[in-house]
N, C-alpha and C positions, 0 to 999 in steps of 0.2 A: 603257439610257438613264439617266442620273444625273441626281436632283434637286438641285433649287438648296436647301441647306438655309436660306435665308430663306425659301421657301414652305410656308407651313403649309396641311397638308391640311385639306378643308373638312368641315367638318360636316353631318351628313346631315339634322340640324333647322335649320330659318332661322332668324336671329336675331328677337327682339320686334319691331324697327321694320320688318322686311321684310312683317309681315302685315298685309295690310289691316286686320282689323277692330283690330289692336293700335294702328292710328295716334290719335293725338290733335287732335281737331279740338274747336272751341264746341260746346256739346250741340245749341244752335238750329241747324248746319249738319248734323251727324248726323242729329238730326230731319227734315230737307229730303230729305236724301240716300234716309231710309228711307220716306219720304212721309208722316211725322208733321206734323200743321200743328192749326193751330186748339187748341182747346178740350184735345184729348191733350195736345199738347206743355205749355202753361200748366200743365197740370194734372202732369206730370212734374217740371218745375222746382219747382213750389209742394208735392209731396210729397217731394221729393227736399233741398229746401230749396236750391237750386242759384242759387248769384248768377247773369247774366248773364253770358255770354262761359264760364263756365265747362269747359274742354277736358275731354272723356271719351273711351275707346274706343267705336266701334261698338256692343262687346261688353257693355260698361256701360250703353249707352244702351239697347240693347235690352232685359235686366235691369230697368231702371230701366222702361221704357216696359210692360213684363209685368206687372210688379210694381204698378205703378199700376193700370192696365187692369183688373186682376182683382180690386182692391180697390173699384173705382169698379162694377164688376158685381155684388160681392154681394151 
């Protein structure tokens, strides 16, 4: 069987936008998504220094929301 050589073979890694956590959403909907509310989240933007509306990964926000969390515990 002959290929069409305008198809390019796929790659066996998916691209950045295909993974979820690489999507870019407001940190305040990240937050939501991951059950962050209240006192955490303020307290994520205000150490993170993060205007409103701010778009992150998943992957950032969780980072960021660790990152907080174990500074606000010691």
């Amino acid at each position: 069987m002959a290929q069409n050589p305008k198809e390019q073979p796929s790659s066996s890694s998916p691209p950045e936008q295909a993974r979820p956590d690489a999507r870019l959403l407001p940190f305040e909907q990240q937050a939501a998504l991951q059950g962050v509310s209240g006192w955490q989240l303020a307290a994520v933007a205000a150490q993170q220094n993060w205007p409103a509306g701010l778009e992150v990964s998943a992957e950032a926000f969780r980072a960021a929301h660790d990152e907080t969390l174990k500074g606000v515990i010691e």
